[in-house]
C-alpha positions as CSV (number, residue, x, y, z in Angstrom):
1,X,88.0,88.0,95.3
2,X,91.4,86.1,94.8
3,X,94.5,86.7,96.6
4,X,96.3,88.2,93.8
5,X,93.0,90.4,92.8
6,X,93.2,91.6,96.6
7,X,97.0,92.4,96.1
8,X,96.0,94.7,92.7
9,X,93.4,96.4,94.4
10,X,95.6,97.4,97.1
11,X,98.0,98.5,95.2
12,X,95.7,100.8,93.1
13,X,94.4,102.2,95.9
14,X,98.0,103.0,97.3
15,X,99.2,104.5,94.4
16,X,96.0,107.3,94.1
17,X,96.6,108.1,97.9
18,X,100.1,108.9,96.5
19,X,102.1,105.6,98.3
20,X,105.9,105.7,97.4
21,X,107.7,102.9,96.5
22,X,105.0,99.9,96.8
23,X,106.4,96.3,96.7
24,X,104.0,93.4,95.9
25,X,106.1,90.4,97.7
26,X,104.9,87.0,96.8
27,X,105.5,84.8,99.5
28,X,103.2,81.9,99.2
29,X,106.1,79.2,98.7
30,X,107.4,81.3,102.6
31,X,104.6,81.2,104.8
32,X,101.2,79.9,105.5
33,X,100.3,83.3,107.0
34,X,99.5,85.1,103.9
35,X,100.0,85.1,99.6
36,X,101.1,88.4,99.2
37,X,102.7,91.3,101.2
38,X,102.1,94.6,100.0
39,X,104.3,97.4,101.6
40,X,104.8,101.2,100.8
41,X,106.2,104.1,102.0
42,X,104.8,107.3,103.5
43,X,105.7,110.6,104.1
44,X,104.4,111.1,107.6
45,X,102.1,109.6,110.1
46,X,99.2,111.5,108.9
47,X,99.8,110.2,105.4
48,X,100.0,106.8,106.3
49,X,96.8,107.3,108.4
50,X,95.2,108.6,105.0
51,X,96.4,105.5,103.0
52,X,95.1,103.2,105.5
53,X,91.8,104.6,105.6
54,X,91.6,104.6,102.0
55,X,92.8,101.3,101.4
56,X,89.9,100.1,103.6
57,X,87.2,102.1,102.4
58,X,88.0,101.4,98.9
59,X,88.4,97.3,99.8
60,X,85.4,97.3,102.2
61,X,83.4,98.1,98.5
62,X,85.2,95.1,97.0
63,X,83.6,93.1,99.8
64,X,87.0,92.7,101.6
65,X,87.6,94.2,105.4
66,X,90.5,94.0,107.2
67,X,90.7,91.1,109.7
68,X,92.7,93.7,111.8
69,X,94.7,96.8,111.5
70,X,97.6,97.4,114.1
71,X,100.4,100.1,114.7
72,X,98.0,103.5,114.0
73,X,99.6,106.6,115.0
74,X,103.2,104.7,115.7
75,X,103.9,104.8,111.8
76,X,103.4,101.6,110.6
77,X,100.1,100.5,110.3
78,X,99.7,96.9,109.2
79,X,96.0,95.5,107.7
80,X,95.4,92.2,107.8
81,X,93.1,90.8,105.4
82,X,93.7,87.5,105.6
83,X,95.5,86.2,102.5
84,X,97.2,89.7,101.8
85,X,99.2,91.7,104.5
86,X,99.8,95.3,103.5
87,X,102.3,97.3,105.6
88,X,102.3,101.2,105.4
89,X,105.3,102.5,106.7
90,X,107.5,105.7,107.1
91,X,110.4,105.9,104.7
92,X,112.4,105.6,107.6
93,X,111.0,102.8,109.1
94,X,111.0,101.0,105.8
95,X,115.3,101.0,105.6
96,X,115.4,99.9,109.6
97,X,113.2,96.7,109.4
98,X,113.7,96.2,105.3
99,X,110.5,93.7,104.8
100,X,111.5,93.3,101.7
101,X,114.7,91.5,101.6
102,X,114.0,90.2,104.5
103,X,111.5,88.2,102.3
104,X,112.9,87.9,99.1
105,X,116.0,85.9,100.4
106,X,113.9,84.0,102.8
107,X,114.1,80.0,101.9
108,X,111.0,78.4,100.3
109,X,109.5,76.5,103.0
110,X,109.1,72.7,101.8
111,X,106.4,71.7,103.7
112,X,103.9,74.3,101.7
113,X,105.3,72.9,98.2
């Protein structure tokens, strides 16, 4: 499974656990940590407890686990697998730590072009 099919699938999954707002960030021409972010909003800690344990059920039948999953019950749970990040967070959280322009108006690193 590419990175990109990873991405999708995440973001399927997202969307029928009823995610809000999901972002696919490319940030392959950023950082050597990952391809793609994937982040989305939940309502409350049990919902973004629900969409992680979708998201990993569902990916764990693609063949895809997570390499690890941090933050559960603070949230923001992050999974890890490997070439796509995905981020669950509270709406609230989202606006403090704002992945996404953090991101988007990060400079392409030259060394990975």
């Amino acid at each position: 499974m590419t990175s990109t099919e990873k991405a999708e699938a995440i973001v399927r999954v997202a969307e029928d656990a009823k995610a809000e707002r999901i972002e696919t960030l490319d940030v392959r021409e950023k950082t050597s940590i990952a391809d793609f972010f994937v982040v989305c909003s939940a309502n409350n800690d049990r919902h973004v407890s629900a969409i992680a344990e979708r998201v990993e059920e569902k990916l764990r039948q693609l063949a895809a686990r997570p390499l690890r999953t941090e933050g559960e019950g603070s949230g923001w749970v992050l999974m890890d697998f490997g070439d796509v990040v995905f981020h669950i967070m509270r709406e609230e959280q989202r606006q403090f730590y704002d992945l996404e322009t953090l991101w988007k108006t990060l400079q392409r690193d030259p060394n990975l072009i």
